[in-house]
N, C-alpha and C positions, 0 to 999 in steps of 0.2 A: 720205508713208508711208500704206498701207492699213493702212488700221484695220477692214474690213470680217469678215465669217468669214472667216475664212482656214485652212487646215489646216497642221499643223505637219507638218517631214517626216519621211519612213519616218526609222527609226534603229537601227542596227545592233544586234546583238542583244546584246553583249560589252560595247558603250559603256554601255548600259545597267545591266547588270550591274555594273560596273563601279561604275558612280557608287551602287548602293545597297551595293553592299560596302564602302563607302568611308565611309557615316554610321554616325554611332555609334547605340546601342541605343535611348537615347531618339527620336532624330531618324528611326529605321525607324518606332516606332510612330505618329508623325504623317504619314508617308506617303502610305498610303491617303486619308487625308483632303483631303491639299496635290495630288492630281491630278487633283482631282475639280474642275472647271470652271478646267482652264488651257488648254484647247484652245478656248475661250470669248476668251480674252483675248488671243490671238494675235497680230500683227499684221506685215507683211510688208514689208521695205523694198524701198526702191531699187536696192540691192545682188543683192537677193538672199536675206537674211536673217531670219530670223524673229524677235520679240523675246516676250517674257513679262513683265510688269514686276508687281514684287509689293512693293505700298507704295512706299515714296517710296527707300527705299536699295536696291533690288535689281532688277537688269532682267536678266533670262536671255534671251543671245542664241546662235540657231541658225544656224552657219555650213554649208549642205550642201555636200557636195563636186560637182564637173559634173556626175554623177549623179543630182544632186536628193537624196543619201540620207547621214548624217551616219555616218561612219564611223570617226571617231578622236577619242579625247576632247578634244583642243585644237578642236575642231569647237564645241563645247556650252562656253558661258562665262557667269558668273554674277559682278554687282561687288558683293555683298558681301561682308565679311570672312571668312566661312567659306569663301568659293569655294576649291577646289574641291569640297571636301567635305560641300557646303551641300545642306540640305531644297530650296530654289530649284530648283537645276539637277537635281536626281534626280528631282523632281515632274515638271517640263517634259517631260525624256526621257523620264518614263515615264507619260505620257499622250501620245506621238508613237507612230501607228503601228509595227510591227514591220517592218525591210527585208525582202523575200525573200532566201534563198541564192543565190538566180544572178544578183541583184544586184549580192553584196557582189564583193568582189575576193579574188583565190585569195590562202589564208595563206600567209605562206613560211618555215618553221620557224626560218630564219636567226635572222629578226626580232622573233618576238615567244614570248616565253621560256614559253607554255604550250603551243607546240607539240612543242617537244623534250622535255618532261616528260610528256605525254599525261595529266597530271593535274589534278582541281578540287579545290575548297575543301573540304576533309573525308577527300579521298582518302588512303590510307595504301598507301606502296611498298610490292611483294611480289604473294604470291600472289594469284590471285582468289580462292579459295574457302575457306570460314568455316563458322562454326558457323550463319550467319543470324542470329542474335541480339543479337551483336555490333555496335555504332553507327562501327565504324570499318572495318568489313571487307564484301565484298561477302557475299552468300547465295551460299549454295551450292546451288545448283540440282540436285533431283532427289539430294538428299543423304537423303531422307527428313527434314530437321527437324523439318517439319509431316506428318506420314503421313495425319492426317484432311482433312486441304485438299484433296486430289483430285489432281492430275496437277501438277505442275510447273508454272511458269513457261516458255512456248514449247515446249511436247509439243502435242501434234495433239490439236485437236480430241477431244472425246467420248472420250479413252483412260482416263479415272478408272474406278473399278469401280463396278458398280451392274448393275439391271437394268432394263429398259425392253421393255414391252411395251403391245398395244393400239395408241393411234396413235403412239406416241414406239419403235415396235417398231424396235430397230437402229440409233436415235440414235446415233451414235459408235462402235457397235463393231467397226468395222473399223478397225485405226492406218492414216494417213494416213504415209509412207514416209518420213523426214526426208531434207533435203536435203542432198547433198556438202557436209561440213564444209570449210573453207578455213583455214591455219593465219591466226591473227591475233596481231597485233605488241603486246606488252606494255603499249605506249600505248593499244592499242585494246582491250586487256581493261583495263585503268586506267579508259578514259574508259568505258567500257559500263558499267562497275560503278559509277563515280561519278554516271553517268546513272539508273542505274536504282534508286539511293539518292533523288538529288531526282525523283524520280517519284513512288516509293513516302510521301516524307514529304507530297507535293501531294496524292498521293490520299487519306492521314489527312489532310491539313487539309482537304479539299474546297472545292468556290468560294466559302460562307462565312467561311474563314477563308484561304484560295487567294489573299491580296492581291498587291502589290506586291513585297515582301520574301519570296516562295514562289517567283514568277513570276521571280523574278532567280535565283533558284538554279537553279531550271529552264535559265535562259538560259545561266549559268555553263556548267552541264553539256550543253548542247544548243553553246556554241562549242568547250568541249574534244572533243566528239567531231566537229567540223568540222575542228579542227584535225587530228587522230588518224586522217582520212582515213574518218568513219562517216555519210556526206550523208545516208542515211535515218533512223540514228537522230534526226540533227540534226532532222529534216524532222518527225519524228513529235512531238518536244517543240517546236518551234515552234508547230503544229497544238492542242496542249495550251494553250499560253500563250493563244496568240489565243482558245480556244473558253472558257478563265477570263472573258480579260476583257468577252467580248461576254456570259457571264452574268454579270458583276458592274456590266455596262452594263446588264443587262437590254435589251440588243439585240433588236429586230424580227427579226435573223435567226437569233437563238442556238435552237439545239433542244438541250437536255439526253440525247438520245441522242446525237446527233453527239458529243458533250465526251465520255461515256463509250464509244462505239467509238475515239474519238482516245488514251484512257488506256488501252483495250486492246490497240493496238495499238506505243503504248511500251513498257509494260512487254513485252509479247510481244518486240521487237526487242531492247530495251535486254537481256532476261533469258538471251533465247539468243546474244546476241554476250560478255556477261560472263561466260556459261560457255563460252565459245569452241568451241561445236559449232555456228555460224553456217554457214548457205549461202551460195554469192555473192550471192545477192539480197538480205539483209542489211546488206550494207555501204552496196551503194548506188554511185550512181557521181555525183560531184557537178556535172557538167557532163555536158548530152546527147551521148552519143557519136554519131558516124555511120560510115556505113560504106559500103563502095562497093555499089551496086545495078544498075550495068549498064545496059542500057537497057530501058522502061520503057513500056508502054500503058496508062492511065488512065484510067476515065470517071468523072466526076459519079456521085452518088448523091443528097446534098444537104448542107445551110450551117446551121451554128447557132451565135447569140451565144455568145460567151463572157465568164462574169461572174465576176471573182476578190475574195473576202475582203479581199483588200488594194488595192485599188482599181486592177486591171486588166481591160481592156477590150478584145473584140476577135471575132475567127469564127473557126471551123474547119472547112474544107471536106473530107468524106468522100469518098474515091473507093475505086476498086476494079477491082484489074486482070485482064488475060483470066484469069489462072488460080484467082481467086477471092482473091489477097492484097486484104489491108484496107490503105490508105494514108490520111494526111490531109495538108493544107496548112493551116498556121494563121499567123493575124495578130493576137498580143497585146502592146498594150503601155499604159501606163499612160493612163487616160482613163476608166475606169468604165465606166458605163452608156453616156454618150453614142459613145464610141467605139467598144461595143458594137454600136449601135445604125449606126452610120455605116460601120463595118468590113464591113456583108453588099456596099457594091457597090465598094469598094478594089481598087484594082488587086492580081493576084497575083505576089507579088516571089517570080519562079519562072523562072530558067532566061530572061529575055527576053521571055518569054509575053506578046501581049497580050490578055489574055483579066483579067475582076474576078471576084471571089469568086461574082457570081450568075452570070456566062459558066460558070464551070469547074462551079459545081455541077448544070448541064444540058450541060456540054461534056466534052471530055476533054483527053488530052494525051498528044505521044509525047517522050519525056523520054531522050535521050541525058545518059550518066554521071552518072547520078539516084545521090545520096547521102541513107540510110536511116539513121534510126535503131531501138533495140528495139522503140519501141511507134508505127512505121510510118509517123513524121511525113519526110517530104520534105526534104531541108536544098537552099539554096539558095547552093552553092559556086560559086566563080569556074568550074568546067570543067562544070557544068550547062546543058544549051542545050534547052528546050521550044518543041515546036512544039503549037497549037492542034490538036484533032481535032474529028470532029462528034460528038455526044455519043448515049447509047442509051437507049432506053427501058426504064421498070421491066419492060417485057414480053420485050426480048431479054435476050440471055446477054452478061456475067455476070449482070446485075443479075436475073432470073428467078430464077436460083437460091435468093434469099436467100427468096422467097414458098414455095416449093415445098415447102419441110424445115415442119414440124409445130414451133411455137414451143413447144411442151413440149420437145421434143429439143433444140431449142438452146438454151433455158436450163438444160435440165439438165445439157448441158456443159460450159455457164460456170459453176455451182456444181461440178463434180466440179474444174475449175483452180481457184475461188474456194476448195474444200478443201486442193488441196495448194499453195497462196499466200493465206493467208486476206488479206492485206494487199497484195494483188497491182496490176495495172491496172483500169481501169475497168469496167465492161463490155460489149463488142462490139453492137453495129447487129445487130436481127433483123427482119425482116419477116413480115408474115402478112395474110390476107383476112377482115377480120371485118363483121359486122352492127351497125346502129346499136343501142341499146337504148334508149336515154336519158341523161338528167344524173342525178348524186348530188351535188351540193351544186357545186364548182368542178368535181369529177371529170365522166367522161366510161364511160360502163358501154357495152363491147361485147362482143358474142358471135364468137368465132373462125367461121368458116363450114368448120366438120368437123363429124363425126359425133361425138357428146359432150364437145364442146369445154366448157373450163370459160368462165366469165363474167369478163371481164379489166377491169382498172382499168385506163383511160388519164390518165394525171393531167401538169398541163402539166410541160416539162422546162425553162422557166425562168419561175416563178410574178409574175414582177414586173412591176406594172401597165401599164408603159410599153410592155414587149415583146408581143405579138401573141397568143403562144402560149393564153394562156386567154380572150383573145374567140374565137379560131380554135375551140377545144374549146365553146366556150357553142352558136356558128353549128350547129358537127355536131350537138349534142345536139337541136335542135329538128327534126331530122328522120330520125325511131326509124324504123328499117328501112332506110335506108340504107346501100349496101354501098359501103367503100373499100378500101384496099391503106395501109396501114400500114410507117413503118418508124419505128424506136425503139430505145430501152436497158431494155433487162428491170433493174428496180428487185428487188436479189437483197436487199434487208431486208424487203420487202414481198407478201402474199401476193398472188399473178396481178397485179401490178401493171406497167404500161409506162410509159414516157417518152418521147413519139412527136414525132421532129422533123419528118416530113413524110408527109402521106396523099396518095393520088394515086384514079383510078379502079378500077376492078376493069375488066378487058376483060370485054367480050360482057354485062354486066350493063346492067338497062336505068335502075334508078331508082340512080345511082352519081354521082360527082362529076363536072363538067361546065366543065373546066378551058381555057384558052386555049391555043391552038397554040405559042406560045413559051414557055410553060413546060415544056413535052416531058411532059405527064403528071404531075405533081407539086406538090407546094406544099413551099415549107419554113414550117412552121410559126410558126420564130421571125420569121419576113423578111416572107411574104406575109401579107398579110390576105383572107381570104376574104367572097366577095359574094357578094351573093342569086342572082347569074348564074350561079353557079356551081356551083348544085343546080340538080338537075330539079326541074321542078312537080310536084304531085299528093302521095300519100303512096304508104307501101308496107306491109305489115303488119310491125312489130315483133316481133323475136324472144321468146322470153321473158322478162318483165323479173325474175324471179323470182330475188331474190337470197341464194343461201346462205350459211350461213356463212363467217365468216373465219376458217379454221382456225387462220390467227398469232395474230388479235387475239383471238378466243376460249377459246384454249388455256389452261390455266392457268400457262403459262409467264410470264405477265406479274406476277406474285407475284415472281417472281425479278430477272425485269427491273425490276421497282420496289424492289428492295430493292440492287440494284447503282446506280440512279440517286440511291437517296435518299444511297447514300456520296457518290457522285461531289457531290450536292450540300451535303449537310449533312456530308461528312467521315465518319472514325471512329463519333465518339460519336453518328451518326445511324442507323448499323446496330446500334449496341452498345445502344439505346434503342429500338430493336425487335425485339432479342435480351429484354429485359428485360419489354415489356408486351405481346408475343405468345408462348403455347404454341406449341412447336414443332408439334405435332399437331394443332393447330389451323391453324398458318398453312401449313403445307406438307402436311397430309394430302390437298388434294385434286390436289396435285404428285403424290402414291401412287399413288391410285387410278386416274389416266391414265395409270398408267405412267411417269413419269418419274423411278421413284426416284431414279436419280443427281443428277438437278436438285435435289433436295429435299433429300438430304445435303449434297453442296456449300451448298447457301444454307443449311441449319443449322450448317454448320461454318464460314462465312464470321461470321456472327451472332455465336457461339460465340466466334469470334478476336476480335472485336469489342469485344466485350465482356469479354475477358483481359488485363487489365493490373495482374498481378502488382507489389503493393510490400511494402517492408519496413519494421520495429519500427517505421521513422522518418515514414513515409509515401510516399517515395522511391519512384519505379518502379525496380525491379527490370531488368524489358526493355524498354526505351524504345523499341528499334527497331522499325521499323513494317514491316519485311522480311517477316514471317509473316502480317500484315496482305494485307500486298499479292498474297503467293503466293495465299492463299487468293480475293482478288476475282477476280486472274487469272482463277484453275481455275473458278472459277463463273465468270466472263464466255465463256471458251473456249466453256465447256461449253454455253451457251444461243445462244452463236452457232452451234456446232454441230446444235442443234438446231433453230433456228428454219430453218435454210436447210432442212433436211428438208422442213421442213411448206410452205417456199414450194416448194420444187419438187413436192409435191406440189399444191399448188394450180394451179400450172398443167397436173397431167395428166391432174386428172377436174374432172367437173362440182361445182361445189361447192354446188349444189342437190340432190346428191344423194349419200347415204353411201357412200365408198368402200367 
């Protein structure tokens, strides 16, 4: 038997749940403590199996299915006397990784009795819509309960009233259009509603009180709407669980923004399918569809790792056909970093091709009865046949094109879609010609080569020390004035900021990158490493390095943004405790005077909520539901996500050294 580190395996989201529904009141509140170093004590048999042994009478053994991933509670076994219902086996599970959804195996309502119910633990048959008040009933959304909380739960962006002028001039006021309602099936307003109850109670606890016994109700309501047929809602409170636990690990990768854009984007889904004026994008589709594509011309564009939260590893190669559609091919599957890492020269399991992920991202491909899906990825079906092509330089067409457009214009279109899908796909590959400036600490400062171009952050798009990307960006920095050709992901949280997976030359420029014939003009960033052979000698003069303000980070929008983080971390009683020792006209009057009134209501009225918990003669709360609670973070989270996209798309379309 290894006894060495060993990792326990993924485990289904419901098994889990399951086993802490299953201990009693006292045995939940020793929980948290019992999972805290069993991923420590692991150890791996011969079999197959994973064991845990706790003292001399208890050994908790993990049986995963061929999968590698534990998915039915006869899987998870524990010999002490409480098994099943034992602190042992609920600890184990719940320090094992979370499985992914296209992992697990499709439900099938036949068999397991929460799926013909479409209900969780707490839900109450009937109507969806309530007073909000109520602990057994859904909110009713856009009922007016809370009329000072600003906009509803899943209303567009910036629709609260208020006014805004100076630089926050037009924040939200225009509604964003809602999208085609679709009717939904009673299960699926059941489970939305029951979703969006354990949300609401996650976001009052926040991740210091967000343990274990939160994270199951989570889970609970995150499998009834798997079942109920809601794969994004699923997707959004999975997202939530994992972003508790990596801050209750204090994880190297957790950022306490990501946890609270992940809580805004549940309740956002959970809120608008519970009032069932959902779009189809709402629902989700739980397995990638595809669809027929005809036949197909492809080029390379370029290759970058892929690193997933749950320990997947792997590339995805961009291409791009004669008409200017975006396609990718990608190779993920469980292996981390190192698979990451090994994935750029893998062959492409495409169609017969012999072409590997680094051929295709400098080649192309003509792809007879190419099957697509919605977000462009290539499927590799039995009646798919690709033939190799030669590949194009960033300088012909298509690829030309993506340099030629002004990177202000194309991120401001991907924020006008990120408006009406704030939770939408990723964001799209832009290209542009800019000048070297210099370094800012890891970042990478260049100037666009236009006429008032603003000064752009290049920052690596995947920061970990092993991948390439930020010696690549250190190499550029040491030589200011240099001109390249950039391509990347416009970073839509951040002001003028890029994500650049591969620079290549500028033509007809003379002090520019000095790249080798088989790479066709390009690097990928994550893949190649760059050499001294690869700049020209000499210097060149540096544009201005003069850096102006950060419109996001300066704004006083970050008052708000910290008073939404400090919920997401400290829960409730952490906004209701800076309702208590800040003046409101104190803490948001300089929200006023830039104009952001509506921000500065919402976050007094968020505070305000916060800090309302109404009890009675006896000491008793009154309204224990945290429904009104949550509407109101909603409306203030909406609302500054509304606003901050403004300021970054302004940032990309003036100089930010100088006053618009």
């Amino acid at each position: 038997m290894n006894t060495g580190l060993t990792q326990l395996p993924p485990v289904a989201p419901e098994v889990l749940a399951e086993a802490v529904e299953n201990l009693t009141g006292r045995l939940r509140k020793k929980l948290d403590a019992a999972i805290e170093g069993c991923a420590a004590g692991a150890a791996r048999g011969d079999d197959g199996s994973v064991t845990v042994r706790f003292g001399e009478d208890a050994l908790v053994t993990l049986r995963p299915g061929p999968g590698g991933t534990v998915t039915a509670a006869e899987q998870a076994t524990c010999t002490c006397l409480l098994a099943p219902r034992c602190l042992h086996r609920a600890a184990v599970l719940g320090a094992a990784p979370l499985a992914d959804p296209a992992d697990l195996p499709t439900p099938d309502p036949a068999t397991d009795p929460a799926a013909g119910a479409g209900t969780a633990p707490g839900s109450v048959p009937g109507p969806v819509s309530g007073s909000g008040s109520g602990s057994g009933s859904a909110p009713e959304f856009g009922s007016g309960a809370t009329p000072a909380a600003g906009p509803a739960p899943g209303t567009a962006p910036g629709t609260a009233s208020g006014s805004a002028s100076g630089p926050a001039s037009g924040l939200g006021s225009e509604p964003v259009p809602e999208p085609a309602s679709e009717a939904l099936t009673a299960a699926q307003l059941r489970a939305a509603a029951a979703l969006w109850r354990a949300a609401a109670e996650a976001l009052a606890a926040g991740v210091t009180a967000g343990g274990a016994v939160v994270q199951a109700e989570l889970l609970r309501a995150a499998h009834t709407a798997r079942l109920a047929g809601l794969p994004r809602a699923e997707a959004a409170a999975l997202r939530v669980v994992r972003g508790l636990r990596a801050a209750r690990e204090r994880s190297g990768g957790h950022r306490l923004a990501d946890l609270t854009g992940a809580f805004r984007e549940l309740l956002h889904t959970a809120g608008l399918l519970a009032a069932g004026t959902a779009g189809p994008a709402l629902t989700g589709t739980a397995r990638r569809a595809y669809r027929p594509g005809g036949s197909l011309r492809v080029y390379g564009l370029c290759r970058e790792p892929v690193l997933s939260a749950t320990g997947y590893g792997g590339v995805a190669t961009h291409l791009l056909a004669e008409d200017g559609s975006r396609y990718s091919v990608s190779d993920v599957r469980p292996g981390g970093l190192a698979r990451a890492r090994g994935a750029g020269s893998a062959s492409v399991a495409l169609g017969g091709a012999a072409l590997d992920h680094a051929g295709l991202a400098r080649g192309g491909l003509r792809i007879a009865g190419a099957t697509v899906s919605a977000d462009g990825r290539l499927g590799a079906g039995r009646g798919v046949r690709a033939t190799p092509l030669r590949g194009v330089a960033w300088t012909e067409e298509p690829a030309a094109a993506l340099f030629a457009r002004p990177a202000a214009e194309a991120v401001a279109a991907q924020l006008a879609d990120r408006d009406a899908d704030p939770d939408g796909a990723e964001p799209a590959l832009i290209g542009c010609e800019v000048a070297v400036v210099g370094a800012a600490g890891e970042d990478l400062l260049v100037r666009e080569v236009r006429a008032d171009a603003p000064l752009l952050r290049l920052r690596a798009a995947h920061p970990h020390p092993e991948l390439p990307h930020t010696a690549n960006l250190r190499r550029i920095a040491a030589h200011p004035g240099l001109l390249l050709r950039v391509l990347g992901r416009p970073d839509l949280d951040r002001a003028a900021t890029l994500r650049p997976l591969a620079v290549g030359p500028v033509p007809g420029a003379q002090y520019t990158l000095r790249l080798p014939e088989e790479w066709l003009g390009r690097a990928d960033l994550g893949y190649d490493l760059l050499q001294g052979s690869h700049f020209p000698p000499g210097a060149a003069a540096a544009p201005s390095a003069a850096e102006g303000p950060d419109v996001l980070a300066d704004s006083p929008l970050w008052r708000v943004r910290r008073l939404l983080e400090s919920g997401v971390a400290g829960g409730r009683r952490a906004v209701a405790e800076a309702a208590r020792t800040t003046e409101p006209l104190t803490a948001y009057g300089p929200l006023r005077r830039a104009g952001f009134t509506t921000a500065a209501e919402l976050a007094a009225t968020l505070a305000a909520e916060a800090d309302r918990r109404p009890r009675d003669p006896f000491g008793r709360l009154t309204d224990p539901s945290p429904d009104a609670y949550a509407q109101a973070w909603l409306a203030t989270s909406t609302h500054l996500a509304a606003a901050e996209r403004s300021l970054v798309a302004a940032s990309w379309a003036w100089d930010q050294g100088v006053s618009p």
